[in-house]
N, CA, C and O atoms as CSV, one atom per row, in Angstrom:
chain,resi,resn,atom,element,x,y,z
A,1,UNK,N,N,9.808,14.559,1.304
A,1,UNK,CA,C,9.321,15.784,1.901
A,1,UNK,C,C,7.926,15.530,2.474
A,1,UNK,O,O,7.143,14.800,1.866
A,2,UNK,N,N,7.534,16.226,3.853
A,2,UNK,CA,C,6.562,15.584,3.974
A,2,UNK,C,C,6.354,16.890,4.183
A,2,UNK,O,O,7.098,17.591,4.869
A,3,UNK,N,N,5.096,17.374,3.467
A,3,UNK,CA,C,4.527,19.004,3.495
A,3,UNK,C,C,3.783,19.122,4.681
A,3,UNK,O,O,3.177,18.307,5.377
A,4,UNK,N,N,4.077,20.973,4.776
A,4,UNK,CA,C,3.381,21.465,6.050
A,4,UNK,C,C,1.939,21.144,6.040
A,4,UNK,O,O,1.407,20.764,4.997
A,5,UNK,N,N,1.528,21.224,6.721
A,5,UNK,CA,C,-0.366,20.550,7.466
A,5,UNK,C,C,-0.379,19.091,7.064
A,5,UNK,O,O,-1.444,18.515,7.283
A,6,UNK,N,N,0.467,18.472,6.590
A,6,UNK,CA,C,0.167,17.012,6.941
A,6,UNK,C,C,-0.627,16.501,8.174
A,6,UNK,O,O,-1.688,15.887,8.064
A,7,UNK,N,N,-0.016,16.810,9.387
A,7,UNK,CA,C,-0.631,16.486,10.408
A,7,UNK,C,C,0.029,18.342,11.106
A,7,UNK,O,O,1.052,19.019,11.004
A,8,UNK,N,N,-1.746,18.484,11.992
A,8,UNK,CA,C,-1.673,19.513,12.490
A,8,UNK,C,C,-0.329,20.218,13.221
A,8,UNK,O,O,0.145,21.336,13.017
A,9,UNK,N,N,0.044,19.327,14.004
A,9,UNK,CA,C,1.540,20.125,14.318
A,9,UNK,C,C,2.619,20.743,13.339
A,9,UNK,O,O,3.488,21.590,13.546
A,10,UNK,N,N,2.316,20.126,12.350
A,10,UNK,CA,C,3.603,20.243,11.200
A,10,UNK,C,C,3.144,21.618,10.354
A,10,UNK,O,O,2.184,21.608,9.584
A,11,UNK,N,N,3.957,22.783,10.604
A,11,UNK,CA,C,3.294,23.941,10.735
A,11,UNK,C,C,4.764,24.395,9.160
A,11,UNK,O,O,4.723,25.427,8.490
A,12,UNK,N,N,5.552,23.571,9.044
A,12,UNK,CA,C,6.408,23.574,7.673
A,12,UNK,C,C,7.063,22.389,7.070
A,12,UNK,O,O,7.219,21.362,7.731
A,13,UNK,N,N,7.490,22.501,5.723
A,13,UNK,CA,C,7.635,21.068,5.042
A,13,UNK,C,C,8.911,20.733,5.818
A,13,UNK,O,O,9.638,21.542,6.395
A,14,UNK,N,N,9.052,19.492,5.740
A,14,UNK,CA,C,9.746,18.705,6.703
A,14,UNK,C,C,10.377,17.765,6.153
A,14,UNK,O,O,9.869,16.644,6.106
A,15,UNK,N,N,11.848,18.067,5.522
A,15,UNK,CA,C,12.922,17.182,4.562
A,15,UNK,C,C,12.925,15.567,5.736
A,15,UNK,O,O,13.430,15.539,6.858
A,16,UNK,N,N,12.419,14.728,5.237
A,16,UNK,CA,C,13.204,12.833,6.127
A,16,UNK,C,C,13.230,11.868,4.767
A,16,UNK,O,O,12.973,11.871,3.563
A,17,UNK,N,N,13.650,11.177,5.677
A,17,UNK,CA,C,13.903,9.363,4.961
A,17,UNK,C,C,13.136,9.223,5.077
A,17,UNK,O,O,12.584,9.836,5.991
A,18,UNK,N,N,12.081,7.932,3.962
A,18,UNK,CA,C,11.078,7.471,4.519
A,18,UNK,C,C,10.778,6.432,3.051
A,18,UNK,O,O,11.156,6.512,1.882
A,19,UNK,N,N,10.009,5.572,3.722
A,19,UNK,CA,C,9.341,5.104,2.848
A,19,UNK,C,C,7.845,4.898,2.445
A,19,UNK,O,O,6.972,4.774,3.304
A,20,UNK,N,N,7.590,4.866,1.144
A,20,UNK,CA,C,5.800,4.487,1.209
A,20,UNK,C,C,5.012,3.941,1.642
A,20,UNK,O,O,5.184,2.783,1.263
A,21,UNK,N,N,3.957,4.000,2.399
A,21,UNK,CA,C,3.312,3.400,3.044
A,21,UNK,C,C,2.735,2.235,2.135
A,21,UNK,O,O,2.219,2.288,1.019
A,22,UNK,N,N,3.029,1.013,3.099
A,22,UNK,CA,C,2.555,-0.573,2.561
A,22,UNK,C,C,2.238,-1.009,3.720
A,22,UNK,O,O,2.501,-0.414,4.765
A,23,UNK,N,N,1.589,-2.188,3.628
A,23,UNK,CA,C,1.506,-3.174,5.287
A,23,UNK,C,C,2.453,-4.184,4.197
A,23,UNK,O,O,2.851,-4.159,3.032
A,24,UNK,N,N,2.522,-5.143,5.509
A,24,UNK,CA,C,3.747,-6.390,5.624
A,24,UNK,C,C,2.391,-7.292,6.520
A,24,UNK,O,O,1.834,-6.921,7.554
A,25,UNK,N,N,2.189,-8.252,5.911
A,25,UNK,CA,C,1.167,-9.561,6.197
A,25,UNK,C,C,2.154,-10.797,6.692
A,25,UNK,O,O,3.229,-11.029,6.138
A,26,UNK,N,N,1.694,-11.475,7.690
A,26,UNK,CA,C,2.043,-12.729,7.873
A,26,UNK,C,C,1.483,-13.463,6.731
A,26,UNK,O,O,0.357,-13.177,6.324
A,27,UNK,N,N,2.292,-14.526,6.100
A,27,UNK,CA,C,2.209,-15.587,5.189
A,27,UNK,C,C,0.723,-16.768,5.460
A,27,UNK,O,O,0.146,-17.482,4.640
A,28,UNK,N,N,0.516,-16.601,6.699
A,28,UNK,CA,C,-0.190,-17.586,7.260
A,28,UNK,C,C,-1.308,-17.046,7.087
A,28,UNK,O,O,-2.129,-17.962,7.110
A,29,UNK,N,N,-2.016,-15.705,6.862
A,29,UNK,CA,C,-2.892,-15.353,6.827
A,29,UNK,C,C,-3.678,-15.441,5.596
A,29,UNK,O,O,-3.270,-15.156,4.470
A,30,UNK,N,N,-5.329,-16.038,6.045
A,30,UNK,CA,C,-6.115,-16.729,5.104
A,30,UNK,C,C,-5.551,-15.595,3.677
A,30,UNK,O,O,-4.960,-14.521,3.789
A,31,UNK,N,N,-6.012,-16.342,2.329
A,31,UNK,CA,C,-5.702,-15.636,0.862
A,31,UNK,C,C,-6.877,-13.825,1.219
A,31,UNK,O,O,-6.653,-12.623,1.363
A,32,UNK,N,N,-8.336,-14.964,1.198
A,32,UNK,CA,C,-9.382,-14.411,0.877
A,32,UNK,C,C,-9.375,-13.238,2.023
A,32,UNK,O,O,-10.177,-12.366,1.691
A,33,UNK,N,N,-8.857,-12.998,3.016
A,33,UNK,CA,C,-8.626,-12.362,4.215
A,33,UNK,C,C,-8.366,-10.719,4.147
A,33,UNK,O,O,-8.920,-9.650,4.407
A,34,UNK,N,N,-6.575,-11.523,3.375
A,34,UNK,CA,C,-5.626,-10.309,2.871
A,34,UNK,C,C,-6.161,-9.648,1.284
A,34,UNK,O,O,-6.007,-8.438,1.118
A,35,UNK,N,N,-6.664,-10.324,0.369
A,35,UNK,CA,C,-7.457,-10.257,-0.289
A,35,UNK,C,C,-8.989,-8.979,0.028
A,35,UNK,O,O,-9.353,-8.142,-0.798
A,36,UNK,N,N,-9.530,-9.167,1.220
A,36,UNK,CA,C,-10.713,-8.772,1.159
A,36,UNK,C,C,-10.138,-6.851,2.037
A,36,UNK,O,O,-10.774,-5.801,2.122
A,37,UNK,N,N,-8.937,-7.167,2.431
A,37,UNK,CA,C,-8.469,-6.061,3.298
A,37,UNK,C,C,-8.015,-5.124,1.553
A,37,UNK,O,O,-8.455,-4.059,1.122
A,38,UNK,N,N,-7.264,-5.838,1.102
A,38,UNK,CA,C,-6.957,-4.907,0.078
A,38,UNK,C,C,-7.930,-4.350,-0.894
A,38,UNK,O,O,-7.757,-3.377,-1.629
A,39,UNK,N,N,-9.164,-5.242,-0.772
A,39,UNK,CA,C,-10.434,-4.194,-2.072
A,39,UNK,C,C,-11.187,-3.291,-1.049
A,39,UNK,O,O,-11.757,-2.303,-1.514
A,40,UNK,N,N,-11.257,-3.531,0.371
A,40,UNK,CA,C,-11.853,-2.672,1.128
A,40,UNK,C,C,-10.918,-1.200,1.004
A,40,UNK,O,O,-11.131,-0.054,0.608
A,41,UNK,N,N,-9.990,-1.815,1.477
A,41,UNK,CA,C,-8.751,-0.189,1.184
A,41,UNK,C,C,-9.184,0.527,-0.051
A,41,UNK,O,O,-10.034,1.416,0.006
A,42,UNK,N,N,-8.605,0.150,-1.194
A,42,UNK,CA,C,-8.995,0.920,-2.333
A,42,UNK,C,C,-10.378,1.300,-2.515
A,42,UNK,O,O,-10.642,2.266,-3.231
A,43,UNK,N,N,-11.379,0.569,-1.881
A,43,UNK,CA,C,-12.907,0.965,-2.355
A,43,UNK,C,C,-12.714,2.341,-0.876
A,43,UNK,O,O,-13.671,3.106,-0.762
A,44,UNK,N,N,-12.102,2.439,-0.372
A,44,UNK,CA,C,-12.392,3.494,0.262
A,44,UNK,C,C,-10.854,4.769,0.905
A,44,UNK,O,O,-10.484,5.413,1.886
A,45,UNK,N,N,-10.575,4.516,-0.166
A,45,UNK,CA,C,-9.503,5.277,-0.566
A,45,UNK,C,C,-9.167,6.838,-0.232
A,45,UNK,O,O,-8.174,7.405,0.224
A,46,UNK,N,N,-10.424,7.260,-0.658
A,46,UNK,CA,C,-10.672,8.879,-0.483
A,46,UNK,C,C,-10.983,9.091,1.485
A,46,UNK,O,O,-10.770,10.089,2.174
A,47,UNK,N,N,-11.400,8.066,1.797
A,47,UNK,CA,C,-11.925,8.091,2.961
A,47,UNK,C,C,-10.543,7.883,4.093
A,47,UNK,O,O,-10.454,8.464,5.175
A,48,UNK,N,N,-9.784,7.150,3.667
A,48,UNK,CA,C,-8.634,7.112,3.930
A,48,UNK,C,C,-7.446,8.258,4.159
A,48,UNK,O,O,-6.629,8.435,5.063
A,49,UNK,N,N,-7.733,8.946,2.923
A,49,UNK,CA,C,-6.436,10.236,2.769
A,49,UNK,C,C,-7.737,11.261,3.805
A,49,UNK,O,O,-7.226,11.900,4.725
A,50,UNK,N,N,-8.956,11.363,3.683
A,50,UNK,CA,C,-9.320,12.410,4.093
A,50,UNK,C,C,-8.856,12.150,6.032
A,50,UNK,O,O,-8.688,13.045,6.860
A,51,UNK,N,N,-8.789,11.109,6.184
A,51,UNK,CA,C,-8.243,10.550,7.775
A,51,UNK,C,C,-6.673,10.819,7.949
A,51,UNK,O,O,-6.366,11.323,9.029
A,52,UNK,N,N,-5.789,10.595,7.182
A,52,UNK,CA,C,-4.351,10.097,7.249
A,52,UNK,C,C,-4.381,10.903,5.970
A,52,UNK,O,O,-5.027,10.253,5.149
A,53,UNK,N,N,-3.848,12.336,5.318
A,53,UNK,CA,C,-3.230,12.827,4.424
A,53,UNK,C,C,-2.263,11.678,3.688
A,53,UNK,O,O,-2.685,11.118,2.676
A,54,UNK,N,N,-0.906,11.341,4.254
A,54,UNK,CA,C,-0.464,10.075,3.589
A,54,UNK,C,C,-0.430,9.249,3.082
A,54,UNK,O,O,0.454,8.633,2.486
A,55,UNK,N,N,-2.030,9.043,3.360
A,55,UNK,CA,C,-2.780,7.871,2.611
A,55,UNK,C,C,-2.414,8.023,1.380
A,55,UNK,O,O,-2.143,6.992,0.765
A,56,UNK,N,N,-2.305,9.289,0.699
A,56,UNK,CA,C,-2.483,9.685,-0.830
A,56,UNK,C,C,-1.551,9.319,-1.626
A,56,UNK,O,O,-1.602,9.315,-2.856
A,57,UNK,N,N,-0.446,8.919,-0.768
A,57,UNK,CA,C,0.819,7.670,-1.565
A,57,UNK,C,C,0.342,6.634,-1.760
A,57,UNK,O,O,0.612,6.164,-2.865
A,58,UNK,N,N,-0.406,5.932,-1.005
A,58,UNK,CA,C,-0.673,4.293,-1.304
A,58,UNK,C,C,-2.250,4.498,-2.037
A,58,UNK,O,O,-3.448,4.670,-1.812
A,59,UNK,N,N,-1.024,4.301,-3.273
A,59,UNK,CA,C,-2.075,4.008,-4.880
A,59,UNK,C,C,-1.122,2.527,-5.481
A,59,UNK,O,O,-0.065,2.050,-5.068
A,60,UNK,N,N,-1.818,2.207,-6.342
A,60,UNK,CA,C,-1.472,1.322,-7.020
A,60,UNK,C,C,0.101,1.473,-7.852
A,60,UNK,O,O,1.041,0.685,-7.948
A,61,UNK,N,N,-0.156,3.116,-8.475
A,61,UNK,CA,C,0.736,3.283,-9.071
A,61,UNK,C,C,2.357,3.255,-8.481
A,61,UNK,O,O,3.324,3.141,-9.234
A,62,UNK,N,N,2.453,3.370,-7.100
A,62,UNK,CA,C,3.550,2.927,-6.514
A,62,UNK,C,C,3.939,1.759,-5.903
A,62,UNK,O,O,4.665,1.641,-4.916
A,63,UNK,N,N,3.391,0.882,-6.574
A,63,UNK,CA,C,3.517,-0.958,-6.099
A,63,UNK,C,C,4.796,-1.043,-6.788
A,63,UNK,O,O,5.627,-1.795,-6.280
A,64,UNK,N,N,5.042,-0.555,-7.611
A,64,UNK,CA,C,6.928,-0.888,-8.245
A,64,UNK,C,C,7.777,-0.161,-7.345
A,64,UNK,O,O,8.941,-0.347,-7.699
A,65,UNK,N,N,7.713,0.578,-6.345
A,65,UNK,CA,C,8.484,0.894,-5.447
A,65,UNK,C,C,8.859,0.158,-4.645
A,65,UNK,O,O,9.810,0.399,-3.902
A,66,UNK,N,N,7.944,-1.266,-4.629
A,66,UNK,CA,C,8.122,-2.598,-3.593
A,66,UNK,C,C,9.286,-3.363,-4.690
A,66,UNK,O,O,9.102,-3.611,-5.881
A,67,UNK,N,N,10.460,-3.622,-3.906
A,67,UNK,CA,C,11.779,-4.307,-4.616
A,67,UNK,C,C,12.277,-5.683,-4.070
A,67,UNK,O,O,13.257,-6.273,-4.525
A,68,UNK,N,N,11.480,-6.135,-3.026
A,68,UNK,CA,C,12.373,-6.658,-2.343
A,68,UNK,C,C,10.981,-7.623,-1.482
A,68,UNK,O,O,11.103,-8.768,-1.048
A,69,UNK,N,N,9.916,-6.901,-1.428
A,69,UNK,CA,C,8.893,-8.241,-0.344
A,69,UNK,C,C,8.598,-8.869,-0.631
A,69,UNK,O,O,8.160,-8.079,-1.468
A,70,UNK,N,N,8.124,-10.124,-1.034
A,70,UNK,CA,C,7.029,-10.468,-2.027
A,70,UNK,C,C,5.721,-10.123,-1.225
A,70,UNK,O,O,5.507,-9.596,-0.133
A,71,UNK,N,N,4.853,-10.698,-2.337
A,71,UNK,CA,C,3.715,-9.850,-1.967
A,71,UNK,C,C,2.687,-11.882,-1.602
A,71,UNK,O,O,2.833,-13.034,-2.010
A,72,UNK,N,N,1.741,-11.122,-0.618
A,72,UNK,CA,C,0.974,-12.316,-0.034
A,72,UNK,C,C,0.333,-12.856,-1.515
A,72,UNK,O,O,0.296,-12.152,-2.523
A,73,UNK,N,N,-0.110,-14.108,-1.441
A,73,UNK,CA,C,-1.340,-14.798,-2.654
A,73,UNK,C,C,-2.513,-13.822,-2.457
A,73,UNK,O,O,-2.683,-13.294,-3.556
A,74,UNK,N,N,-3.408,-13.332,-1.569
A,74,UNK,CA,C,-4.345,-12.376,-1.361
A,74,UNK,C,C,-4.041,-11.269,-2.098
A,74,UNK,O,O,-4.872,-10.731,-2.830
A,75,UNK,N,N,-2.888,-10.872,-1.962
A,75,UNK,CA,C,-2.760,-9.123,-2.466
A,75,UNK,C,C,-2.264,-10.175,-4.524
A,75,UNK,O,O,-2.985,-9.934,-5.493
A,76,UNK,N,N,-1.385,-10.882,-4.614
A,76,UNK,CA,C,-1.701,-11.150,-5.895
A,76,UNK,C,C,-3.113,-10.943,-6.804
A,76,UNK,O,O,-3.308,-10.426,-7.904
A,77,UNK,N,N,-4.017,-11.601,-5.809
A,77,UNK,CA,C,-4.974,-12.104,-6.747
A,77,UNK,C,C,-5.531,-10.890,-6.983
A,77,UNK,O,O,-5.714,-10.613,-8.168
A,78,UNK,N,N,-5.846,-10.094,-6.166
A,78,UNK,CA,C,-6.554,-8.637,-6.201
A,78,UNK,C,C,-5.889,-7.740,-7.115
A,78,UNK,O,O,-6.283,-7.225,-8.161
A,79,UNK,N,N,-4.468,-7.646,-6.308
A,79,UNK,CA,C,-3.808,-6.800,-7.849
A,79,UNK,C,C,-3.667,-7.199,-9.525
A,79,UNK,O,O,-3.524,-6.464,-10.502
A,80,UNK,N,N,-3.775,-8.726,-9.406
A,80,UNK,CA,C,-4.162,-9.355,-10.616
A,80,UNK,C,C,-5.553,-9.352,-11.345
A,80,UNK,O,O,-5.707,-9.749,-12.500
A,81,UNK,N,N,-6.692,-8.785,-10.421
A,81,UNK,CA,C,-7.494,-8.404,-10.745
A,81,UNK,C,C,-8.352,-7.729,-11.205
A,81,UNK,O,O,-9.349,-7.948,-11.893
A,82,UNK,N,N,-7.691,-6.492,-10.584
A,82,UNK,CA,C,-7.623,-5.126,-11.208
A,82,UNK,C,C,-6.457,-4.817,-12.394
A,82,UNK,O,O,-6.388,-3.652,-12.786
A,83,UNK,N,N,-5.664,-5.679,-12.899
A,83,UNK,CA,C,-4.884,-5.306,-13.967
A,83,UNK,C,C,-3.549,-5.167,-13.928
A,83,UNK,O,O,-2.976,-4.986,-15.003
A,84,UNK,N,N,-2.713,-5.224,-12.603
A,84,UNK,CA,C,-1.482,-4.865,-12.082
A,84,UNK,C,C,-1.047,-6.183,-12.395
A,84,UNK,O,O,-1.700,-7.201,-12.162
A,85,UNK,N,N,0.371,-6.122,-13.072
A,85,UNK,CA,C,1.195,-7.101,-13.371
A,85,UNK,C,C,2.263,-6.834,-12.363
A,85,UNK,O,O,2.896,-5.793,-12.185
A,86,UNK,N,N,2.354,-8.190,-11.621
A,86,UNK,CA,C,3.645,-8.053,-10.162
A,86,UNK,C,C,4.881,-8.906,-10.780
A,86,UNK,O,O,4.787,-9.986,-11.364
A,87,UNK,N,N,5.919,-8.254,-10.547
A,87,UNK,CA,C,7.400,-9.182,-11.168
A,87,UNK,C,C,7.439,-10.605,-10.579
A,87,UNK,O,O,7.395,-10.680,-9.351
A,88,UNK,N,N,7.507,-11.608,-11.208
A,88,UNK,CA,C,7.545,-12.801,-10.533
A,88,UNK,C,C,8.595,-13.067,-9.225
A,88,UNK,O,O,8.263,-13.779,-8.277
A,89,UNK,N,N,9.458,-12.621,-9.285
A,89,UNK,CA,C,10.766,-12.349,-8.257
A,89,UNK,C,C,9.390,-11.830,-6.975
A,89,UNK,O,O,9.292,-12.462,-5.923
A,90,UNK,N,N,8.697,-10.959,-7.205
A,90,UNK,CA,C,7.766,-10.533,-6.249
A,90,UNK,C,C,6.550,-11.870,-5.678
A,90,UNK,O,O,6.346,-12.129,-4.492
A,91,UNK,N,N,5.921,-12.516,-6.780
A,91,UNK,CA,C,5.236,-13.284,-6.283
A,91,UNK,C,C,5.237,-14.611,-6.099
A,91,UNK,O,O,4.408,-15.402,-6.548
A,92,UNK,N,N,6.293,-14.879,-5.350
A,92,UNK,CA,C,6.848,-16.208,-4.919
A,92,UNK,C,C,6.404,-16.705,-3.712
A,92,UNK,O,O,6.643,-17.848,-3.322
A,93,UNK,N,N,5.642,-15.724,-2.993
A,93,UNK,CA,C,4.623,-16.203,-1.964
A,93,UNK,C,C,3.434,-17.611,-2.341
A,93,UNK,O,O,2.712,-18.336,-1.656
A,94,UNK,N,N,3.778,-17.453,-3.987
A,94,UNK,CA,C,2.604,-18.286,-4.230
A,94,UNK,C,C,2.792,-19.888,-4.095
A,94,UNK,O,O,1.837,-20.640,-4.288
């Protein structure tokens, strides 16, 4: 459901498919890179949803909704940093 005033046109809630917002990284891209994109995101988080309402899905707490990508060595180390344990099936990027 994506609720009314999400974005100004959307004047009532609005039943779709969809999924949570994630990015998808090329493999090739430096660790420390994808790494430095993901602590910037969260350090500015609030700043984010107050831009993009939607934002307010992409928390940590819905990283188990990811089934199927693995996740870059950058986003490992960070989420390993902050405390998030990723299924190994997930971090085979490494």
């Amino acid at each position: 459901m994506v609720p009314a005033g999400t974005y100004s046109s959307l004047k009532n809630d609005y039943a779709t498919v969809g999924l949570f917002n994630f990015a998808v990284a090329s493999k090739d891209l430096p660790d420390d890179l994808v790494y430095a994109i993901l602590k910037a995101f969260y350090a500015n988080h609030d700043r984010m949803v107050r831009t993009l309402a939607s934002a307010r899905e992409s928390v940590v707490a819905n990283l188990n909704r990811n089934i199927f990508i693995p996740f870059h060595p950058g986003a490992l180390r960070y989420y390993r940093e902050i405390g998030v344990e990723i299924p190994a099936a997930l971090a085979a990027a490494q």
